[in-house]
C-alpha positions in Angstrom: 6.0 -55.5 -66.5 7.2 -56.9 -62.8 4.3 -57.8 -61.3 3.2 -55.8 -57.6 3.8 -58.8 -55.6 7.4 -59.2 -57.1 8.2 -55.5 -57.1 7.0 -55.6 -53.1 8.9 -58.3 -52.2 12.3 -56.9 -54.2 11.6 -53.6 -51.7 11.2 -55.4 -48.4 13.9 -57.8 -49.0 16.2 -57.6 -51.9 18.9 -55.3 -50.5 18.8 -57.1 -47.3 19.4 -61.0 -49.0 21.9 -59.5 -51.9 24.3 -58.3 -48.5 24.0 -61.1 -46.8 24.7 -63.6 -50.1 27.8 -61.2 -50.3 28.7 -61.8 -46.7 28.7 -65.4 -47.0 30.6 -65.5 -50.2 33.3 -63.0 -48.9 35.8 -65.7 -48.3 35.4 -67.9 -51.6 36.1 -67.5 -54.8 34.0 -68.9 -57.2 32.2 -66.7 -59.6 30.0 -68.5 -61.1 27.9 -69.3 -58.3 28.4 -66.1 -56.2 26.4 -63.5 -55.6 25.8 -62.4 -59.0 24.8 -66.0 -60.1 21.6 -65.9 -56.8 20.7 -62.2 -58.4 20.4 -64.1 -61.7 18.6 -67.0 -60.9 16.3 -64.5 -58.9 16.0 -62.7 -62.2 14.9 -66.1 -63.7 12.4 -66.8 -61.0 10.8 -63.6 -60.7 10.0 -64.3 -64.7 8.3 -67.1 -64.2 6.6 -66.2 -61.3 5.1 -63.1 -63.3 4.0 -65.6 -66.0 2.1 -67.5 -63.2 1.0 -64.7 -61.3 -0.5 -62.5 -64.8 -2.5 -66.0 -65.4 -4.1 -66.6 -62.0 -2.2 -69.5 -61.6 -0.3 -68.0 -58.3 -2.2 -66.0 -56.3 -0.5 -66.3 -53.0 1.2 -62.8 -52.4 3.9 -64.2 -50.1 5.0 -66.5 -53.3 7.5 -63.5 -54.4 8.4 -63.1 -51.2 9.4 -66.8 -50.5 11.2 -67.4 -53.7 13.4 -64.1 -53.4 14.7 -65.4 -50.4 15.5 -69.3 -52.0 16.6 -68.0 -54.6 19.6 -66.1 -52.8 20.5 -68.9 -50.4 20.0 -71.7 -52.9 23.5 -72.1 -53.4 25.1 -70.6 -50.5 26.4 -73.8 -49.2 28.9 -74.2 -51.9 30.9 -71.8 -49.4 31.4 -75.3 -47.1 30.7 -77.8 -49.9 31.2 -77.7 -53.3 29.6 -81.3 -54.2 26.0 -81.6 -55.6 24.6 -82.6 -52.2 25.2 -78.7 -51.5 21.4 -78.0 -50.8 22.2 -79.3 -47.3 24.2 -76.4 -45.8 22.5 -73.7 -48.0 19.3 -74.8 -46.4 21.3 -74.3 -42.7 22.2 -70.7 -43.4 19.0 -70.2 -45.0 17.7 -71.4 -41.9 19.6 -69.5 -39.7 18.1 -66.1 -41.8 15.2 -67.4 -41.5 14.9 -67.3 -37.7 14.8 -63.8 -37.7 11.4 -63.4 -40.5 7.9 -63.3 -39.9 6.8 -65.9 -42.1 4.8 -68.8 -41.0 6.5 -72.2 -39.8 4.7 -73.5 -43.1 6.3 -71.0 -45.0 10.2 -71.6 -44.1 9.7 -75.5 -44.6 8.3 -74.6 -48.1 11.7 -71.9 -48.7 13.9 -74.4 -46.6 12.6 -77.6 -49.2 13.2 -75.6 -52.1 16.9 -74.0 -51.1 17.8 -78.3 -50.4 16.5 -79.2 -53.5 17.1 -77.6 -56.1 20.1 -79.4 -57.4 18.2 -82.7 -57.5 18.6 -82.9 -61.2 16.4 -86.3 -60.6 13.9 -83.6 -60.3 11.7 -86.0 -57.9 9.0 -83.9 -56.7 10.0 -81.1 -58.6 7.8 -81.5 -61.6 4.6 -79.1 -59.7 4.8 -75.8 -61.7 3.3 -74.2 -59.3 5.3 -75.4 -56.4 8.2 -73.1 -55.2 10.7 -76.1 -55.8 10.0 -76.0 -59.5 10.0 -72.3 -59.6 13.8 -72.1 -58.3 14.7 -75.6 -59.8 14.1 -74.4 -62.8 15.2 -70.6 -62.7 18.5 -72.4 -61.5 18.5 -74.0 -65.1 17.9 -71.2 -66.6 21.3 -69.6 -65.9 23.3 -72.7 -66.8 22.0 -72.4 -70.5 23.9 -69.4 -72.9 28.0 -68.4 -72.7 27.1 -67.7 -69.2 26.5 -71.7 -68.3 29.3 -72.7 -70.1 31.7 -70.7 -67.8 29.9 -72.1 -64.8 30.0 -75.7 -65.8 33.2 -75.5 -66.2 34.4 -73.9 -63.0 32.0 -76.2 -60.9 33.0 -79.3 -62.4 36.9 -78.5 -62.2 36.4 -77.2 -58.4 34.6 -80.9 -58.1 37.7 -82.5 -59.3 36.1 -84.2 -62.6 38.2 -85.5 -65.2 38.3 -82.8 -67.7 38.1 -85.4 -70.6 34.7 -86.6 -68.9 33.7 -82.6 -68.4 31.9 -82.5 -72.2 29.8 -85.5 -72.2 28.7 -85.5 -68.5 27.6 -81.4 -69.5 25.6 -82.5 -72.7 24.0 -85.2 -70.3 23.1 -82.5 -67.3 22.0 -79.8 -70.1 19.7 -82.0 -72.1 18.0 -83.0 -68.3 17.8 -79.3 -67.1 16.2 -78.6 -70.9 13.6 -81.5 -70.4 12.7 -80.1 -66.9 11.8 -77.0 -67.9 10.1 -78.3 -71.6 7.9 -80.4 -69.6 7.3 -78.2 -66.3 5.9 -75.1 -68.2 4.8 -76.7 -70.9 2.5 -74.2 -71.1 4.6 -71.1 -72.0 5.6 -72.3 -75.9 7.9 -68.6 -75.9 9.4 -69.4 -72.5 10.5 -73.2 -74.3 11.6 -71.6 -77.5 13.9 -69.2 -76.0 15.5 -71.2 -73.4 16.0 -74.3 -75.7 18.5 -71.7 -77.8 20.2 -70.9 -75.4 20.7 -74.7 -74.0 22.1 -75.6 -77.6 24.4 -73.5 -77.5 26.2 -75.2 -74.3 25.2 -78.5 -76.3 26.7 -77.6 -79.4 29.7 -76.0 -77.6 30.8 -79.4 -75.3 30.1 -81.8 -78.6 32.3 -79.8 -80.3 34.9 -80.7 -77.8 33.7 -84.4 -78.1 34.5 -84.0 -81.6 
């Protein structure tokens, strides 16, 4: 069941962000990290944030509404620049939106650290479950595991001009680090684990069988 705070900040905010990620995205093509991908990894985050929130581990109300809005501009700079360092111009449009809400200054520095962030597959100070990085870090993740992230590895890592006989190793490699982020960041949700651990074996399995 989507939790109040979620479903409240869906209603205030979700038609608003899902136009403007569309807007921004109107003049590239890459469909694995367009608008459908931020509605995704806002799926992703509003699952763990219902996990956190149904065990009293998040109680702030403005949570939902702060990760609905990183989680549609996390990626939004791939529109100017498709390297990993990315986070940098999806935290200026972000910004720019930002200018216009009612949320503290506290607030937008939390939403602006995540949206730079969260492709810091390093994961420095990323590892807080409760921290709004992790949260969209991780729900990030989430949807490069399944058929869906093997689609989106590829296209990103072509668009970044990689070698495509380097492609399978260096997507085992990033796969096995998103997996141990997640294992070890909600640690405490054995399902959660399970579940996405299948479905990041079966980009694993599908790039060594390339290998081999």
């Amino acid at each position: 069941m989507v939790h109040p705070y979620i479903s409240l900040a869906e209603r205030k905010l979700g038609g608003l962000l899902k136009k403007e990620c569309i807007m921004i995205f109107s003049n590239t093509i890459l469909p694995s990290h367009d608008q459908r991908h931020h509605e995704r990894v806002w799926h992703n985050a509003s699952m763990l944030l219902t996990r956190l929130y149904d065990a009293g581990m998040v109680t702030d109300p403005l949570m939902a509404e702060k990760a609905i809005i990183a989680a549609f501009f996390h990626d939004t700079g791939l529109t100017m620049n498709p390297g990993p360092d990315h986070g940098t111009q999806s935290r200026q449009l972000c910004s720019l939106f930002l200018d216009n809400s009612d949320l503290s200054e506290a607030d937008r520095l939390d939403i602006l650290e995540a949206v730079e962030k969260h492709d810091d597959k390093d994961y420095h100070a990323l590892s807080d479950p409760l921290s709004l990085a992790a949260i969209i870090s991780v729900a990030d993740d989430m949807d490069a595991f399944g058929s869906e992230g093997i689609e989106r590895y590829y296209e990103i890592y072509s668009l970044r001009g990689i070698d495509s006989t380097k492609i399978p190793a260096m997507v085992i490699s990033n796969a096995e680090s998103r997996l141990r982020h997640l294992e070890n960041t909600y640690s405490m949700f054995p399902d959660l684990k399970a579940q996405q651990r299948q479905r990041a074996e079966t980009v694993i399995s599908h790039f060594r069988n390339l290998i081999k």
